[in-house]
N, C-alpha and C positions, 0 to 999 in steps of 0.2 A: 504493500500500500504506500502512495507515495505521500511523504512526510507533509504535513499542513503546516501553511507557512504563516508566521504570528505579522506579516506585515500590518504598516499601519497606510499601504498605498490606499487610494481613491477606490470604492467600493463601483464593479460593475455596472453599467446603467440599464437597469431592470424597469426604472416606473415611468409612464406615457405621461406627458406634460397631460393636467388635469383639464375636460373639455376638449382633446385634440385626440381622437381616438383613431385616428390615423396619421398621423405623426410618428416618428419613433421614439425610444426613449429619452428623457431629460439629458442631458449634457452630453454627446454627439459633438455637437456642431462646437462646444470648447474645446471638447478633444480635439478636433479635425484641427483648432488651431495652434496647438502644439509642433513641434518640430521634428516628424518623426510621429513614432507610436508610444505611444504611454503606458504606463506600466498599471496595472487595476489587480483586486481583489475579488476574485470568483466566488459565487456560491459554494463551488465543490470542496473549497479552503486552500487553494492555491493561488498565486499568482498569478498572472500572465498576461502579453504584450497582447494591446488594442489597437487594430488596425482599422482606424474609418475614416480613409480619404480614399478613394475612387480608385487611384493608378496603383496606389500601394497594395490594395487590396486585392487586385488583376495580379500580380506581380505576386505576392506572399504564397495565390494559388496554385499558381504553377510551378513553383520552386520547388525539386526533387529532395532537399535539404528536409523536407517538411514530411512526415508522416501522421496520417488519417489512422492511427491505430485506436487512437481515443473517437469517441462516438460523436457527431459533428455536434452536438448539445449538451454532451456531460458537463461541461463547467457550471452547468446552470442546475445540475443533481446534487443537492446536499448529499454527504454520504458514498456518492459512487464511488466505484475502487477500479481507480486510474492503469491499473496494473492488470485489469480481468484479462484471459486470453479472451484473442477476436476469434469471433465464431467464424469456421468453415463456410467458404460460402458469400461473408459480408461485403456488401458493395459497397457498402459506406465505411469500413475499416480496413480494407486490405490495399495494400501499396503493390508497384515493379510489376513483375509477371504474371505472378495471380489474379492481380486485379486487371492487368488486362488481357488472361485468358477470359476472365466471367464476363469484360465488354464485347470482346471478340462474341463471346457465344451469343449476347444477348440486342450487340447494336441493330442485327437485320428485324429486329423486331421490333424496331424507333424509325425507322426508315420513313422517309417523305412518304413515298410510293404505297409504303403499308397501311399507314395512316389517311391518307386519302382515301382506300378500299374503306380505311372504316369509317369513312365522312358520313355516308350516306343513314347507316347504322344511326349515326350520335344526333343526327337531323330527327331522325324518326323519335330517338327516345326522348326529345327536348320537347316538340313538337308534341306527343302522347303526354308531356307530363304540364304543361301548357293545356291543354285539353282537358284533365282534370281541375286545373288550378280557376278555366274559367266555368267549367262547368258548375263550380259551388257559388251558390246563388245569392249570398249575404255574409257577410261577417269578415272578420278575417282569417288571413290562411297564412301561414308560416312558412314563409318562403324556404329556410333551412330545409325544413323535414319533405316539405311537397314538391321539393323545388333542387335547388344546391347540390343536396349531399345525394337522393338517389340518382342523381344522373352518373358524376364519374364513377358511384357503385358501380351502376351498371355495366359500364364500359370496360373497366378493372375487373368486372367478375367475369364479361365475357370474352375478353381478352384472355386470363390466364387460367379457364375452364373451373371458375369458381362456382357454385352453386349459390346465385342468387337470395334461395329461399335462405341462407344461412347470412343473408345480411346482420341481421339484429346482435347475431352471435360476436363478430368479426367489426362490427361498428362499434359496441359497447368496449372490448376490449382493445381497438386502436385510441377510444378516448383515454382509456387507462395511460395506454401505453407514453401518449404524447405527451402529458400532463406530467409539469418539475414539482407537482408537492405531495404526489401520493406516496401513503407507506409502502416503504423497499418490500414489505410482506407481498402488500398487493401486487404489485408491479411484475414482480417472480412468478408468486401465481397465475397471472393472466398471464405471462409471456407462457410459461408453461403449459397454459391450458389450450393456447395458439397454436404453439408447438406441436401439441398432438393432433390437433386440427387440422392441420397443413400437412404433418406425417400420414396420416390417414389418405387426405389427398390425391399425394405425391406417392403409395404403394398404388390405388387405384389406377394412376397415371401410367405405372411401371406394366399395370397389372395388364391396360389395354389402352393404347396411347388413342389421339383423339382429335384433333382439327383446335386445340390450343397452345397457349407459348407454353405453359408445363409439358405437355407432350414433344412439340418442337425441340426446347433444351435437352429433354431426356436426348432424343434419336442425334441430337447437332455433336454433342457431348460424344456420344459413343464412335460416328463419323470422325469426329476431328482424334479419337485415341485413346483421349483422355476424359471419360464417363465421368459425370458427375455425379455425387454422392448421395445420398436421402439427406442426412446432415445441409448438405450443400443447397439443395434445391430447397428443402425448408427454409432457409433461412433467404435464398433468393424469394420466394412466394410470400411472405409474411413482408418481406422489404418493397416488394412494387405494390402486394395488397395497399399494405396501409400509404403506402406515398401518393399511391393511384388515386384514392379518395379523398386525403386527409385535407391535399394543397387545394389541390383544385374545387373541391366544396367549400373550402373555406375563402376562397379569392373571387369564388362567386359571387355568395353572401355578403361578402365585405364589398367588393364591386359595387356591384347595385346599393348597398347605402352609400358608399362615398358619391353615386350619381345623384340620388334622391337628397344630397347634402349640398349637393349642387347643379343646379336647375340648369343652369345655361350648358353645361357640359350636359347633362342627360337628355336637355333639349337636341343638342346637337348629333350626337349619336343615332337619337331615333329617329329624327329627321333626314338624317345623312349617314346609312349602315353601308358606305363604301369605308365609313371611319373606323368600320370595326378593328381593322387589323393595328392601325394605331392606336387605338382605343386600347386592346389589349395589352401590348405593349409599356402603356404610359401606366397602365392600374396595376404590371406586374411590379413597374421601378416604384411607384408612387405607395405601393402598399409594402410591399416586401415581406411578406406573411412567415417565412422563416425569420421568426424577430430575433433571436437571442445571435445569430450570425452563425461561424463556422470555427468549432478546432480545431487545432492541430498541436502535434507533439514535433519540438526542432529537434532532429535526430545528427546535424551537424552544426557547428559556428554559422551563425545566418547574421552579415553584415546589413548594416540598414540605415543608410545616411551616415551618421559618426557612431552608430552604436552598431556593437557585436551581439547578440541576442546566440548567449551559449547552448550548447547543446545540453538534451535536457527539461531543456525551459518549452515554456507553453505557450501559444499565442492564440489568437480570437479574431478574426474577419468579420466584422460588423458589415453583412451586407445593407440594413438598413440605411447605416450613415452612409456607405457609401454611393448608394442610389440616390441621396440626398446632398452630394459633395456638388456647391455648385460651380467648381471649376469643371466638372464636368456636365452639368446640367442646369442651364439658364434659369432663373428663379426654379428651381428646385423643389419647394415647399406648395408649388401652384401643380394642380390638377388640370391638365392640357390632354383632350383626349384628340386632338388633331397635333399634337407636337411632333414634328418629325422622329421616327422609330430610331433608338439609338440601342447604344451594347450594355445596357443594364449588367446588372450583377442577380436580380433576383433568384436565378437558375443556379447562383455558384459561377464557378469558373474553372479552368484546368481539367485536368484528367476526371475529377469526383463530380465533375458540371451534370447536372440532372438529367439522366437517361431518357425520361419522359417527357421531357421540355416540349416538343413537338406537337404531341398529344394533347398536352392541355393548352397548348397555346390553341389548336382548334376546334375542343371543346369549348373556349371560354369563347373564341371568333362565333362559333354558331348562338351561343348561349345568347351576345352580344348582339345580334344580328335579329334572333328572333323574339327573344320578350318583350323587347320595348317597340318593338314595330307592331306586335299582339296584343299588349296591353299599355297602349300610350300614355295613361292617364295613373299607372301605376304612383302610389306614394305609402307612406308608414301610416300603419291603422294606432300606433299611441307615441306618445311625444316620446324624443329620441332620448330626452332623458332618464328613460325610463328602461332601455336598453344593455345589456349586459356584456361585454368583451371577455375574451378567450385570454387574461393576464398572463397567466399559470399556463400557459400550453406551450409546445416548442412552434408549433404553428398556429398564427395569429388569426381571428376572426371573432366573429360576432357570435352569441349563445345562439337566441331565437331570432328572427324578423317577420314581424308582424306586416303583413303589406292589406291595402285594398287597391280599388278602382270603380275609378264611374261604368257600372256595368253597360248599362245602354250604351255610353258613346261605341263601345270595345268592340259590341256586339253587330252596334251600326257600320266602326270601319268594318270589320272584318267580313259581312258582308257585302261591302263595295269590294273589298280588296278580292 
């Protein structure tokens, strides 16, 4: 276990300036003006250098110096033991060859080409669940639940040959999972009871393969030599499950309140859905829903302006600040859904840069495209401050969202349209 350090540095920036729930945490932008990265006090009881300026942070990821063996949010686990072996398998912990044996096996399955075949798919399911949302006659309706979180379910279960009907099971247990303040008992137990879940799976996989990416990896694995493991594929299956749903329900939800928080941009979008693909863009830099940023463990001397940052030592890529650095991005803190598309960081960056980025970039394109052209008149059924945010999660969003809409108008375009 690695030693907890008694420093008396600058504690983590964990709290969202109060009233700005899209914002990121308080003191960012002092840090950014620093000279260099700054040295902070983690949750986990260590140290470690913060990186939130835009180019440093591009730069710190791709640095081979640098190892992903720590879990890219542990610092924010009271408790966690820095020293665990990484499980068989992890895309988010394994560095060199391994980790890009497991991209080799799994890039043709992020592929432009691939994802286009499944456009048509994710049109239908947004499209079906829009059909319910207006089919209820009165009241409000929870965009989370009706809305958000079953779509990339969907998509995620039917991509890696999940059974749907075990949503509730695989949902309950990724909130566990994501969440910095549940007891380590809990957190075991649901990882473990996942575990079995996805080993179960993944023998049935073995048992009779099947037109999914579990099935694929098996046969690709065995093709390329070197078979991958139960071990192995466990822990890949449980890694895209929960990534597949978690960001992109959550970027949804947050999405659509930052537009309803602001009228001239959601005016503009619905008015103008060629804006979608910048639209998307702008809400993935603008939000940054992975809040807490990215670890890493320095596995050599990493020089950095006039400082040596030794091996050993630990650092932290604040993707948030650095989507909000505005040497890189012109008033920064404004919500521009027409801004020209730039190289965000939300996705991460370097070799661990998010596998699925593809995927939800056109889940969120259609998402974007088709609710507010469906329901123009969309707004919150109770005042916003009444609303509750995701503090405690490693991915940032809103609890519930209450939505309405003037039903007649919706009902009138939609029969012109």
């Amino acid at each position: 276990m690695t030693e907890i350090s008694q420093s008396t540095q600058a504690a983590f920036p964990l709290t969202r300036p109060s009233g700005c729930p899209f914002d990121p945490a308080t003191g960012y932008t002092e840090l950014r003006e620093h000279d260099g990265p700054t040295k902070v006090s983690t949750p986990v009881g260590v140290d470690a250098w913060l990186f939130s300026r835009y180019d440093e942070v591009r730069s710190v990821l791709t640095d081979r110096r640098l190892s992903s063996r720590v879990a890219p949010s542990m610092h924010v686990l009271p408790g966690a033991n820095l020293e665990e072996e990484v499980e068989s398998g992890s895309l988010l912990q394994t560095d060199g060859e391994q980790h890009t044996y497991l991209l080799r096996l799994l890039t043709s399955e992020f592929t432009m080409k691939r994802i286009r075949a499944l456009q048509p798919r994710i049109q239908q399911l947004i499209d079906e669940h829009l059909d319910a949302m207006l089919a209820v006659e009165e009241g409000p309706v929870d965009l989370v639940q009706a809305f958000a979180l079953p779509i990339p379910s969907l998509v995620i279960c039917e991509l890696l040959g999940v059974p749907y009907a075990d949503r509730d099971e695989f949902q309950h247990r990724s909130a566990v999972l994501v969440a910095v303040d549940r007891p380590e008992e809990e957190v075991d137990r649901v990882y473990g009871e996942l575990q079995q879940y996805m080993a179960g799976l993944v023998m049935a996989k073995l048992a009779h393969r099947e037109d999914d990416l579990l099935s694929r990896l098996i046969t690709r694995g065995e093709e390329q030599g070197r078979p991958l493991t139960v071990p192995e594929l466990v822990t890949i299956g449980i890694t895209l499950l929960i990534a597949g749903h978690e960001t992109t329900a959550n970027m949804i939800a947050l999405s659509t309140l930052a537009l309803l928080r602001n009228p001239e941009q959601f005016a503009a979008l619905r008015d103008s859905p060629e804006l979608a693909s910048s639209a998307v863009e702008e809400m993935l830099r603008y939000l940054s829903v992975v809040q807490f940023g990215l670890f890493r463990h320095v596995v050599e001397d990493l020089p950095v302006g006039g400082t040596t940052i030794k091996a050993g030592a630990y650092l932290v890529a604040a993707l948030p600040a650095a989507n909000r650095d505005e040497s890189a991005f012109p008033e920064p803190d404004r919500l521009d859904v027409s801004r020209r598309p730039s190289a965000h960081l939300a996705f991460g960056f370097g070799p661990h840069q998010c596998l699925g980025q593809q995927l939800a970039r056109v889940e969120l394109r259609e998402v974007f495209t088709r609710l507010f052209h469906r329901i123009p008149t969309l707004r919150l059924a109770v005042p916003f401050e009444q609303l509750q945010f995701k503090n405690n999660t490693i991915v940032y969003g809103v609890q519930t969202l209450p939505v309405t809409w003037d039903r007649e108008v919706t009902e009138r375009d939609l029969k012109r349209s």
